[in-house]
MIFI-302803 format. One record per residue (C-alpha): x, y, z. Coordinates in nm, 2 decimals. Layout:
BEGIN
<site X="X" Y="Y" Z="Z"/>
...
//
This chain:
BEGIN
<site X="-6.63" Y="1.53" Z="-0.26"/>
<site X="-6.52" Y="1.82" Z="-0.02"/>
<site X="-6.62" Y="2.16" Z="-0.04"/>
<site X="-6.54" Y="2.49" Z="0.14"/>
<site X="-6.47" Y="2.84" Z="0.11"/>
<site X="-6.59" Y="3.19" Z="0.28"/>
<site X="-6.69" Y="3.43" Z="0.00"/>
<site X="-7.05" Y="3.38" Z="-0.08"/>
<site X="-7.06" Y="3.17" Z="-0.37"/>
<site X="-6.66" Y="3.07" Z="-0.36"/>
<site X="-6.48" Y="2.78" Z="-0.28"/>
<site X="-6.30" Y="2.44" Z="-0.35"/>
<site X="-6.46" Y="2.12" Z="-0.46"/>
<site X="-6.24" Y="1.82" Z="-0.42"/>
<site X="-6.32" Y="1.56" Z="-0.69"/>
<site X="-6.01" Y="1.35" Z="-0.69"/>
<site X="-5.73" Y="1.31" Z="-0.39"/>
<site X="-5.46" Y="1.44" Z="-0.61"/>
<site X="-5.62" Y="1.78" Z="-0.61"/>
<site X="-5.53" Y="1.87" Z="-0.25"/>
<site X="-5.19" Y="1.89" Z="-0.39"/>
<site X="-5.26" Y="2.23" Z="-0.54"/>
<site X="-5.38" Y="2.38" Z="-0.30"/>
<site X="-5.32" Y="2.56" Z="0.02"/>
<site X="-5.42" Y="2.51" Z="0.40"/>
<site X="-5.65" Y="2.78" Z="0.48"/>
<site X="-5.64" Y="2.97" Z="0.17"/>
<site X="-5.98" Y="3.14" Z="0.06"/>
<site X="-6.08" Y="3.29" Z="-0.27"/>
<site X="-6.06" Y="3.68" Z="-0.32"/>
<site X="-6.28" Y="3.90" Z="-0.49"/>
<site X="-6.09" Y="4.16" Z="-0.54"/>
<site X="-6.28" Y="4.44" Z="-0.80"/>
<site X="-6.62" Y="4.42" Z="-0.95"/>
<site X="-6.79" Y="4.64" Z="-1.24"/>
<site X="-6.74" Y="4.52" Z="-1.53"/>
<site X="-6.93" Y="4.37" Z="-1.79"/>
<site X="-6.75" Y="4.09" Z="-1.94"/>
<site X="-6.43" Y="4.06" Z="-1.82"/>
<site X="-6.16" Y="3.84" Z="-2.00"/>
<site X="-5.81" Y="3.84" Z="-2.09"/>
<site X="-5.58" Y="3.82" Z="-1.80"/>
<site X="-5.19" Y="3.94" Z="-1.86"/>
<site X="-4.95" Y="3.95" Z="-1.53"/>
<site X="-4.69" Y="4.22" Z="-1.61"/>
<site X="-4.40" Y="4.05" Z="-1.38"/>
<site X="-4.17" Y="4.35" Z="-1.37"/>
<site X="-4.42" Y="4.59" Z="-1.21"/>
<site X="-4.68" Y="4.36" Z="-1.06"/>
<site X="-4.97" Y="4.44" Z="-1.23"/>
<site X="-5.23" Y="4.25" Z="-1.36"/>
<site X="-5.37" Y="4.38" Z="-1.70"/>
<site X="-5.71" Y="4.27" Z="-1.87"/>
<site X="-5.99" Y="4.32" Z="-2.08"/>
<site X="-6.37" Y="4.47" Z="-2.03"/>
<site X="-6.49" Y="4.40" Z="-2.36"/>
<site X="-6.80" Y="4.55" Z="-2.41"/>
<site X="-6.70" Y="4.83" Z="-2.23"/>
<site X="-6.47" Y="4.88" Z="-2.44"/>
<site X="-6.14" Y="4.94" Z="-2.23"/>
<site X="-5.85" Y="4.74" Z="-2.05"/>
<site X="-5.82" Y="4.78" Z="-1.66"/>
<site X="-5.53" Y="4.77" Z="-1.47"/>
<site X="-5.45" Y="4.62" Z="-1.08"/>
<site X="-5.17" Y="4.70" Z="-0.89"/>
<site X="-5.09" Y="4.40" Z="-0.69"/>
<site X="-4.86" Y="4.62" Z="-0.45"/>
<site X="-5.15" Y="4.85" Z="-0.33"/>
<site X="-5.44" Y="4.71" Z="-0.46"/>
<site X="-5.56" Y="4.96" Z="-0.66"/>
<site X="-5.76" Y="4.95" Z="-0.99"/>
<site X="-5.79" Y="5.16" Z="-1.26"/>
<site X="-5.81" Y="5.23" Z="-1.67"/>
<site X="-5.57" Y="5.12" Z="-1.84"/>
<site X="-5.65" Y="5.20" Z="-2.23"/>
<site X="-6.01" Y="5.34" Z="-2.31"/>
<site X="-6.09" Y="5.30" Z="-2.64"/>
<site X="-5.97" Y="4.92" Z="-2.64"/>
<site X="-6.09" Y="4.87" Z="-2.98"/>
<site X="-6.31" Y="4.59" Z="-2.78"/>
<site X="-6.01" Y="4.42" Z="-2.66"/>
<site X="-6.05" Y="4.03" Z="-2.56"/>
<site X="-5.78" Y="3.82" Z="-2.55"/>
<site X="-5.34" Y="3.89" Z="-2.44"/>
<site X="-5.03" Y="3.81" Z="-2.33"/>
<site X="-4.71" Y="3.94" Z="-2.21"/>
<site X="-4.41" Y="3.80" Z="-2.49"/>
<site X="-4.08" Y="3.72" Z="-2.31"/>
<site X="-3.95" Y="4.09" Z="-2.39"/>
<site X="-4.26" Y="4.25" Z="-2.20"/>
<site X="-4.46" Y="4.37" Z="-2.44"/>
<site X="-4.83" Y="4.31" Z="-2.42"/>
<site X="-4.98" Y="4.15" Z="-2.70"/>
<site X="-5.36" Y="4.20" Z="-2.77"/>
<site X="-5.64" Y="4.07" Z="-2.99"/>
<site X="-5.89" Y="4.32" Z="-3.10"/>
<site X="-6.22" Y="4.22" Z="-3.23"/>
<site X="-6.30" Y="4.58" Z="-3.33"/>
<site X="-5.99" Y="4.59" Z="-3.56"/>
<site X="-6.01" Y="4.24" Z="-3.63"/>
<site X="-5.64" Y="4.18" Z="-3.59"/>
<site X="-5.38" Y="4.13" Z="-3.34"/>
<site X="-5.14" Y="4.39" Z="-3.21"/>
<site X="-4.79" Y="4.45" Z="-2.94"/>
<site X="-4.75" Y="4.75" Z="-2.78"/>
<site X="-4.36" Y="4.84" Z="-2.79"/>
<site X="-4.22" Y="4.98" Z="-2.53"/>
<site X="-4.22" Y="5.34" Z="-2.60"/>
<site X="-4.63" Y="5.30" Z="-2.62"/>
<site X="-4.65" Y="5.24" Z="-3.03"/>
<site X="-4.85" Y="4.97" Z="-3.13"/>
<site X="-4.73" Y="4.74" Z="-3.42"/>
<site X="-4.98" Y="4.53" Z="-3.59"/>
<site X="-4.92" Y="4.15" Z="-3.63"/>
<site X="-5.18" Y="3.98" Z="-3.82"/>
<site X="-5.53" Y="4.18" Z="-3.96"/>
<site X="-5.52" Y="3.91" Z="-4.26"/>
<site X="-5.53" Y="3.53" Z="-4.39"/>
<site X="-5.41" Y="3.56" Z="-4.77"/>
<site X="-5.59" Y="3.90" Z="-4.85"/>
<site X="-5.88" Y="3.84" Z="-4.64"/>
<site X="-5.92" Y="4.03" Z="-4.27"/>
<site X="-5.94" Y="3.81" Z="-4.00"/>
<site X="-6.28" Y="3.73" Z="-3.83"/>
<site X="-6.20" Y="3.87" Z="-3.45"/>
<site X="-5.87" Y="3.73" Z="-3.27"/>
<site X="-5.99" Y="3.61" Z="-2.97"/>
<site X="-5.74" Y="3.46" Z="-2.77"/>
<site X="-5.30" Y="3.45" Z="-2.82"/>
<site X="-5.01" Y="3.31" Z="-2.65"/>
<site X="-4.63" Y="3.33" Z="-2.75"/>
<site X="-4.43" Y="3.00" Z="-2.80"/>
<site X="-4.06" Y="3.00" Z="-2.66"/>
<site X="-3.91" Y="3.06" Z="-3.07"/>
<site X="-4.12" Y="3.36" Z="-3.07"/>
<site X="-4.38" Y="3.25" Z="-3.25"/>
<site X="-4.69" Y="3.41" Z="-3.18"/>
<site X="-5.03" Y="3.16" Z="-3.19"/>
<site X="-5.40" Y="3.30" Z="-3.18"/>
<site X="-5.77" Y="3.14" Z="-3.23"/>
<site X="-5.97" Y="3.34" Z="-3.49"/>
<site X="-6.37" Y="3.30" Z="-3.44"/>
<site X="-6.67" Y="3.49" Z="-3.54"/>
<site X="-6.76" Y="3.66" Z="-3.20"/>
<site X="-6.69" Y="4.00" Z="-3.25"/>
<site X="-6.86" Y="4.05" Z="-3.59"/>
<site X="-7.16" Y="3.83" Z="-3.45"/>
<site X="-7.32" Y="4.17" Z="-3.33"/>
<site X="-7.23" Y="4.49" Z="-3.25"/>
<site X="-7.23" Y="4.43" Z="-2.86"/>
<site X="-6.82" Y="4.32" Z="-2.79"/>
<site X="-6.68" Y="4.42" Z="-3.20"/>
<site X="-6.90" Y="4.49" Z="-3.51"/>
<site X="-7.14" Y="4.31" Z="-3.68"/>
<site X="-6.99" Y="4.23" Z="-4.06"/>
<site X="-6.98" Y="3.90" Z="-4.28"/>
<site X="-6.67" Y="3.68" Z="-4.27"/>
<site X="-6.44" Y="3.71" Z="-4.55"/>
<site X="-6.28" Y="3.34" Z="-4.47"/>
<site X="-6.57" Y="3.20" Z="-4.41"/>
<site X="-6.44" Y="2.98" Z="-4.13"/>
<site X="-6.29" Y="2.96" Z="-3.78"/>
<site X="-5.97" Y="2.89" Z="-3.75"/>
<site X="-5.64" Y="2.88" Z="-3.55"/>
<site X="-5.33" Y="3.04" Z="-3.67"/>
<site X="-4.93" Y="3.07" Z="-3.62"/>
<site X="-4.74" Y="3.44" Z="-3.71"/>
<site X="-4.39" Y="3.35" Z="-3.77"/>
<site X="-4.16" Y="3.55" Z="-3.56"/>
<site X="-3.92" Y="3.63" Z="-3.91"/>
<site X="-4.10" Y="3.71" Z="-4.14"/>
<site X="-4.40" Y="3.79" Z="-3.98"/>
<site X="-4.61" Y="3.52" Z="-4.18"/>
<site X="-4.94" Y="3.48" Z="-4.11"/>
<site X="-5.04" Y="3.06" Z="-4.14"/>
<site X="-5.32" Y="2.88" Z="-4.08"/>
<site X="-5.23" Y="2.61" Z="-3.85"/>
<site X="-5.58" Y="2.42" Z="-3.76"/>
<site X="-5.93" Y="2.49" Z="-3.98"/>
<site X="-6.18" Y="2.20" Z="-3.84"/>
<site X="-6.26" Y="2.41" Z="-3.51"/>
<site X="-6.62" Y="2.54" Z="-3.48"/>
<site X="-6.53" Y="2.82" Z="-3.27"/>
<site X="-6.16" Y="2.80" Z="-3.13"/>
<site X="-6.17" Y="3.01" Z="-2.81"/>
<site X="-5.86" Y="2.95" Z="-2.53"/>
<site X="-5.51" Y="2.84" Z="-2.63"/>
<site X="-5.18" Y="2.74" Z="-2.43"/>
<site X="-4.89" Y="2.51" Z="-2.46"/>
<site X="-4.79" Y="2.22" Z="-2.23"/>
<site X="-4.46" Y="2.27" Z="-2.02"/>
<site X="-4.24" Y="2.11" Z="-2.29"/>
<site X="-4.50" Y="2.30" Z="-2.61"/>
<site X="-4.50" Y="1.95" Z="-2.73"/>
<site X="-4.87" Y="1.99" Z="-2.74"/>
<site X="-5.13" Y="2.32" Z="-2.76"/>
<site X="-5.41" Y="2.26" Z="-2.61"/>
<site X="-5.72" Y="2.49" Z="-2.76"/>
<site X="-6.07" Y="2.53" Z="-2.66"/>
<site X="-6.36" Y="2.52" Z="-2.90"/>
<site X="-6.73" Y="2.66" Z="-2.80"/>
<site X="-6.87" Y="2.61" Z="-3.09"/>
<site X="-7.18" Y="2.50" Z="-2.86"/>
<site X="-7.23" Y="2.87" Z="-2.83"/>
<site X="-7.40" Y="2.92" Z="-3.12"/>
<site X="-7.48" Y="2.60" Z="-3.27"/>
<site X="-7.71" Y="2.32" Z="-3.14"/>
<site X="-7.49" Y="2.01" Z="-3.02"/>
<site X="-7.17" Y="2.18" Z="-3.13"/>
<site X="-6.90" Y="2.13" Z="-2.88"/>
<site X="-6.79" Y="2.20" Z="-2.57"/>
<site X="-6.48" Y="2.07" Z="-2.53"/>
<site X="-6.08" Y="2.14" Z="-2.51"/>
<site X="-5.83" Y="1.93" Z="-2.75"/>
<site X="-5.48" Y="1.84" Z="-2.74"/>
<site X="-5.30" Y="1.92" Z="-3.08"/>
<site X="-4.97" Y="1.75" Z="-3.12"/>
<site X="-4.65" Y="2.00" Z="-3.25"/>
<site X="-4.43" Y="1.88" Z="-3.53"/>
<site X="-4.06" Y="1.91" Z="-3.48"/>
<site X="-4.01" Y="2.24" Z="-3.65"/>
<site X="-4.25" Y="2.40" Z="-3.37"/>
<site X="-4.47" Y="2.52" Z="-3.71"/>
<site X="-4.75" Y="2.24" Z="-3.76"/>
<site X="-5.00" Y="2.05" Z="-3.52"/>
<site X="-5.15" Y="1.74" Z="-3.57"/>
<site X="-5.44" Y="1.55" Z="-3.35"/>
<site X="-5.28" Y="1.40" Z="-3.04"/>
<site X="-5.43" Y="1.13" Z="-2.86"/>
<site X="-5.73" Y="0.95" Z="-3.07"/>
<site X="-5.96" Y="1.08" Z="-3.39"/>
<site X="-6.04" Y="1.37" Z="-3.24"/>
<site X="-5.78" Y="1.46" Z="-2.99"/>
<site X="-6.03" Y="1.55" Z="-2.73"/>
<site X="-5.88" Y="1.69" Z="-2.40"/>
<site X="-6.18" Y="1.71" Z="-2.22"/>
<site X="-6.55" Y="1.77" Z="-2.22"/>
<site X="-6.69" Y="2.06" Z="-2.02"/>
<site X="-6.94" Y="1.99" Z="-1.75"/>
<site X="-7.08" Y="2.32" Z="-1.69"/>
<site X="-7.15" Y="2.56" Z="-1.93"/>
<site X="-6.83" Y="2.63" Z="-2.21"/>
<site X="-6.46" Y="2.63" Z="-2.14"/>
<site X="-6.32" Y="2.97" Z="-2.28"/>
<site X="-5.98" Y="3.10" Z="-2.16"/>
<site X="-5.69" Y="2.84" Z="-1.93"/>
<site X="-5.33" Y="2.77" Z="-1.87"/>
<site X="-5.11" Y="2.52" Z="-1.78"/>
<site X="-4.94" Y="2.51" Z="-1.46"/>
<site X="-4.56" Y="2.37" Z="-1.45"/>
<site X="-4.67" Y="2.02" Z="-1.34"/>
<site X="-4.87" Y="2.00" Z="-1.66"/>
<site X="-5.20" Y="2.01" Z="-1.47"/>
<site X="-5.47" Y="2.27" Z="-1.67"/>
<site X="-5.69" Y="2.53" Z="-1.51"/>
<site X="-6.02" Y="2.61" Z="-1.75"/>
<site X="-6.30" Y="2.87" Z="-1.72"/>
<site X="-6.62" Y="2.73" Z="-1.70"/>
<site X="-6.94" Y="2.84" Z="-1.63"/>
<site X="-6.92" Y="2.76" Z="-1.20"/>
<site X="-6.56" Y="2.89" Z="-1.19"/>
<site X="-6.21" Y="2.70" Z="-1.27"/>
<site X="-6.20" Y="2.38" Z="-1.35"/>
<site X="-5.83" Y="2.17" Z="-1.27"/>
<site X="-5.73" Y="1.87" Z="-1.47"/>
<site X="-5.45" Y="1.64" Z="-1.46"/>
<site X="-5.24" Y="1.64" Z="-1.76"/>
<site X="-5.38" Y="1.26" Z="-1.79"/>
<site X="-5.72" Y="1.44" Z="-1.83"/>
<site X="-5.88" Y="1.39" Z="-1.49"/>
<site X="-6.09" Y="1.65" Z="-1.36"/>
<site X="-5.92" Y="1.68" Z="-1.03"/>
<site X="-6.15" Y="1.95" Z="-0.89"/>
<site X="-6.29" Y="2.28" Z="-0.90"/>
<site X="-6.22" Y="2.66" Z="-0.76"/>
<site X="-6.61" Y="2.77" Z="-0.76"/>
<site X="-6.67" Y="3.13" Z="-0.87"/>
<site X="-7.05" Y="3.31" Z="-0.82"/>
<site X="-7.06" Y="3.41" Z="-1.19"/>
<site X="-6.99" Y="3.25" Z="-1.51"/>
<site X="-6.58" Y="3.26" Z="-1.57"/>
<site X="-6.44" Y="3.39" Z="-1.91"/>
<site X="-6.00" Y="3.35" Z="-1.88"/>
<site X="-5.77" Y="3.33" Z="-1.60"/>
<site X="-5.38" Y="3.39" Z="-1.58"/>
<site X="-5.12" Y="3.29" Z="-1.32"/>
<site X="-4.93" Y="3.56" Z="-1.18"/>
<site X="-4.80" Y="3.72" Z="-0.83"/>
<site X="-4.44" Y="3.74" Z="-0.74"/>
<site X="-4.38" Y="3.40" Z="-0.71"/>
<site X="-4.62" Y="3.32" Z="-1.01"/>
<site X="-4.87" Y="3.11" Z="-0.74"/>
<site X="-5.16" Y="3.34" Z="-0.74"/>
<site X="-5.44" Y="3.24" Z="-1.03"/>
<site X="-5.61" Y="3.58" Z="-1.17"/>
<site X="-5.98" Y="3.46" Z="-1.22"/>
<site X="-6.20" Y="3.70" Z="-1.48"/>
<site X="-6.57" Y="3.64" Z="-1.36"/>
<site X="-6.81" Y="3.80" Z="-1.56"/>
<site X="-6.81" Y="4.11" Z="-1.41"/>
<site X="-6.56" Y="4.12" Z="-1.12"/>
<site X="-6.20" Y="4.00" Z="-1.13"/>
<site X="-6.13" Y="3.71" Z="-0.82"/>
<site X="-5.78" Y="3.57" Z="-0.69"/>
<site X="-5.66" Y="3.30" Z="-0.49"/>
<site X="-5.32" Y="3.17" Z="-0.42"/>
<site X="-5.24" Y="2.82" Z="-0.50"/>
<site X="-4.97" Y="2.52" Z="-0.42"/>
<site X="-4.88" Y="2.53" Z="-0.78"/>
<site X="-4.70" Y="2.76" Z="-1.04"/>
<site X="-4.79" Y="2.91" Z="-1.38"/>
//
């Protein structure tokens, strides 16, 4: 095991050879704002190289500017904004737990909402999204934001469950795609989106719940999942703490929050090491003009650090 870094509190951990692959000589981990409360989210405008994210009981999106370094509002209300993305026509997408729905800001600054409802019923809080290559639009639906009034509104479910779900980019259909999550949290495809991969924290809030991310095979049509990989289709287990937000590099390789920073794993499962962070991690998002520089959301400060590996 090797460990290093300059930043109090930062670092690398090496727990398996293959991890000194991704990463590079010299390179240290930057802290780059602090003064937030819970900061989650992370979306990486390309075209103006900005990095876009969430505070969310602050109730407002911040803005960096990776040109000059600066930081600043971005929207304020945020309707408690958690979870977004950036769709392949630039448009950010963003789940709101005060709304309870998800919503894309169009280029000319209207917003247009996607999903506030399963058959009739609002949605509990979107909490996390990511776009599919069809255009198919994929978020996690737990009960965080109506759990108390601190990041959303308190309020009873009207579904009555936790699920994941799949808007159809025609007809705008809003399907439920996965219902035997406790509390699904983080989501993102493989390379080839033959297989979402969602986090589920359902130890958050109930005794020996889980902890854990799993791999959910796609059907052919790119509209179903299925269990992939054993009864359960369990991913991995999380060591420290809860895995909440991730992505998937382009080798495949997956990069989860957890409660001591980022944790790496090989697409085989392997936990090949760790970035170490000083305060519990909520999301993280590649970015930077070459797309090599992971965006970390600590809990109250937003870190970077440039790797040998691509988002």
């Amino acid at each position: 095991m090797t460990t290093y870094g300059t930043l109090e509190g930062t670092g690398f951990e090496t727990l398996d050879p293959r991890f000194a692959e991704c990463l590079v000589h010299c390179e240290r981990v930057e802290r780059l704002w602090t003064g937030g409360r819970w900061c989650e989210g992370p979306a990486w405008f390309a075209a103006h190289r900005t990095l876009v994210w969430s505070d969310i009981p602050n109730n407002r999106m911040l803005r960096y500017d990776e040109i000059n370094g600066t930081v600043g509002v971005f929207r304020q209300p945020a309707n408690n904004a958690n979870g977004n993305t950036v769709d392949r026509q630039g448009r950010l997408i963003t789940c709101e737990h005060l709304t309870r729905r998800v919503v894309r800001a169009e280029h000319d600054g209207s917003q247009t909402v996607l999903a506030d409802r399963w058959q009739g019923r609002r949605l509990n809080s979107p909490n996390d999204v990511v776009e599919r290559s069809d255009g198919s639009i994929w978020f996690t639906d737990p009960s965080y934001g109506i759990l108390s009034d601190y990041e959303g509104m308190r309020a009873d479910s009207e579904i009555d469950a936790c699920n994941v779900y799949r808007i159809d980019p025609s007809s705008g259909a809003v399907d439920l795609v996965a219902n035997d999550f406790v509390k699904p949290n983080g989501l993102a495809f493989s390379p080839d989106e033959s297989i979402l991969y969602v986090a589920d924290t359902g130890a958050s809030h109930t005794p020996d719940g889980p902890r854990h991310i799993r791999a959910m095979r796609m059907s052919h049509d790119g509209q179903r999942l299925s269990v992939a990989g054993g009864t359960s289709g369990v991913f991995a287990q999380c060591t420290n703490g809860l895995f909440d937000g991730f992505r998937v590099d382009q080798a495949g390789r997956l990069w989860a929050s957890a409660a001591d920073g980022v944790h790496a794993y090989a697409s085989d499962g392997t936990l090949l090491g760790k970035i170490l962070i000083p305060e519990v991690v909520a999301n993280v998002c590649f970015g930077g003009e070459r797309h090599n520089r992971l965006f970390i959301c600590g809990t109250s400060s937003l870190y970077a650090v440039y790797l040998n590996s691509s988002g």
